[in-house]
N, C-alpha and C positions, 0 to 999 in steps of 0.2 A: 326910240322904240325898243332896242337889242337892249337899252342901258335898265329901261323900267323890268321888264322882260326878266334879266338878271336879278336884278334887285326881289322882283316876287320869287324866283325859284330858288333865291338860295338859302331863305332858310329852310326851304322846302329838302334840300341836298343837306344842309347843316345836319337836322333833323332827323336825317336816314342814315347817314353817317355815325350818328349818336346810337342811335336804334340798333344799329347793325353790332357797332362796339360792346354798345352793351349786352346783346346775345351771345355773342363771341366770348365773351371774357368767362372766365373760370368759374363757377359758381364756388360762394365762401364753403367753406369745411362747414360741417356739423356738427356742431353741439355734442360733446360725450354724453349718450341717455345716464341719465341720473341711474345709480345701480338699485338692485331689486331688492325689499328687506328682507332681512333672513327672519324663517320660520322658526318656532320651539319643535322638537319631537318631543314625541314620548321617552321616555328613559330608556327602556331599552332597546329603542334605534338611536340613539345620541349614544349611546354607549358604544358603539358599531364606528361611529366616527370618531370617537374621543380614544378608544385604543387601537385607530389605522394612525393616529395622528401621533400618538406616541410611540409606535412600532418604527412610522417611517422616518421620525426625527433622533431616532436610538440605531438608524440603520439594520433592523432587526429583523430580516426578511424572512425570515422560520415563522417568528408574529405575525407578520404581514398573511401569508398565507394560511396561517391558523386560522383567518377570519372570513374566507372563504370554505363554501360548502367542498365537498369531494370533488364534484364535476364543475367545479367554477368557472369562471374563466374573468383575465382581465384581460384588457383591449385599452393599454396605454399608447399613450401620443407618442408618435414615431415608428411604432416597433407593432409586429406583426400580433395575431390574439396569442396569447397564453391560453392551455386548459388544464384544470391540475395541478394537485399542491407544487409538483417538480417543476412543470417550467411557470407559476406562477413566482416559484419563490427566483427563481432564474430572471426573469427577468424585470424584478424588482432589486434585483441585485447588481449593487455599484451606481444605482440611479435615485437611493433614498441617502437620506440622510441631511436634508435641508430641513429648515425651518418650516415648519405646513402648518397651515388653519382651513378648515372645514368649515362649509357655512351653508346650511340647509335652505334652500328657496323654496321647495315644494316639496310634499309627501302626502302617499295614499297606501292605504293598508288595508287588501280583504282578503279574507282568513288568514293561510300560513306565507303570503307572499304579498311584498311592499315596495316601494320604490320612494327615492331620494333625488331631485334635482338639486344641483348645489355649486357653490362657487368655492376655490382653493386661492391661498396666498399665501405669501408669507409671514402674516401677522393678525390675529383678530383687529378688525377694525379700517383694516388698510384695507386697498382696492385690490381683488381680485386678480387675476393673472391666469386662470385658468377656469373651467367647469368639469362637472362630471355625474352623472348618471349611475345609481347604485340600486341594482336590484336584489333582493334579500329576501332570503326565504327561513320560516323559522322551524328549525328539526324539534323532532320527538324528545328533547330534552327543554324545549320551551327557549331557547337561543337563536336569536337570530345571527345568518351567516349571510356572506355576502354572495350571489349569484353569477351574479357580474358586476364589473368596474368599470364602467368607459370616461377616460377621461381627455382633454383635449385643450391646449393654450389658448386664448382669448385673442393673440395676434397670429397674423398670418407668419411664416415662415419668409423670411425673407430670397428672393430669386436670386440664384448665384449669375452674375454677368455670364454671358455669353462667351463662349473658348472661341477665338480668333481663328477664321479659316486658314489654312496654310496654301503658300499662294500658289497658285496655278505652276506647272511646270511648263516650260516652252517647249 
């Protein structure tokens, strides 16, 4: 009776054991989403990207801030906002000068004020590495400037281990 008895419950226990494992266990990674296609602009908001893109691979932070209105401001990754050709060009300084590709994902334009979502790398074509967010306003000379610059890495920063407690004193 104890032998039949066993014999019915264990695959019953098999079975819950299997179930249980499989809940437990790690679910697989996720698939990297397929990246977003880039947009055409109009010429002269593509013009807006096409000389940040060669100001900041000439290292040429006087440019860089040229392309910014008077009260701009950027709000680069890492570092607190900038407002102002001074500390915009300040803290573009000593941080350009790599390879950069601009890539428009989204853009909306009414009347003198327009927006760009977009992705940055280091090469037309290769994958992204970062985003950013460009608002742009166009002055009384029919130019558009950039209002703001938010930009920001696609991966998290990585966490510095933890500083080891120092041990108790007796």
């Amino acid at each position: 009776m104890i032998r039949r008895l066993f014999l019915c419950l264990l695959p019953l226990a098999m079975t819950a054991t299997a179930f249980a494992q499989a809940n437990n266990a790690a679910p697989p990674p996720a698939p990297a989403p397929a990246p977003l296609p880039s947009i055409t602009l109009p010429p002269a908001i593509a013009r807006v990207l096409q000389d940040y893109e060669k100001a900041w691979v000439a290292r040429d932070d006087a440019a860089l801030a040229r392309l910014f209105v008077a009260d701009g401001y950027a709000l680069p990754n890492g570092q607190p906002p900038a407002a102002g050709a001074d500390a915009i060009r300040a803290a573009y300084a000593g941080n350009s000068g790599s390879p950069l590709a601009l890539r428009a994902l989204h853009y909306a334009e009414s009347g003198d004020m327009a927006y760009v979502i977009g992705g940055f790398g280091a090469q037309a074509g290769q994958p992204d590495f970062g985003k950013f967010v460009l608002v742009l306003r166009r002055g009384n000379d029919g130019v558009w400037r950039i209002a703001a610059d938010m930009d920001n890495a696609n991966a998290m920063p990585r966490r510095q281990p933890a500083a080891a407690k120092p041990a108790a004193e007796s």
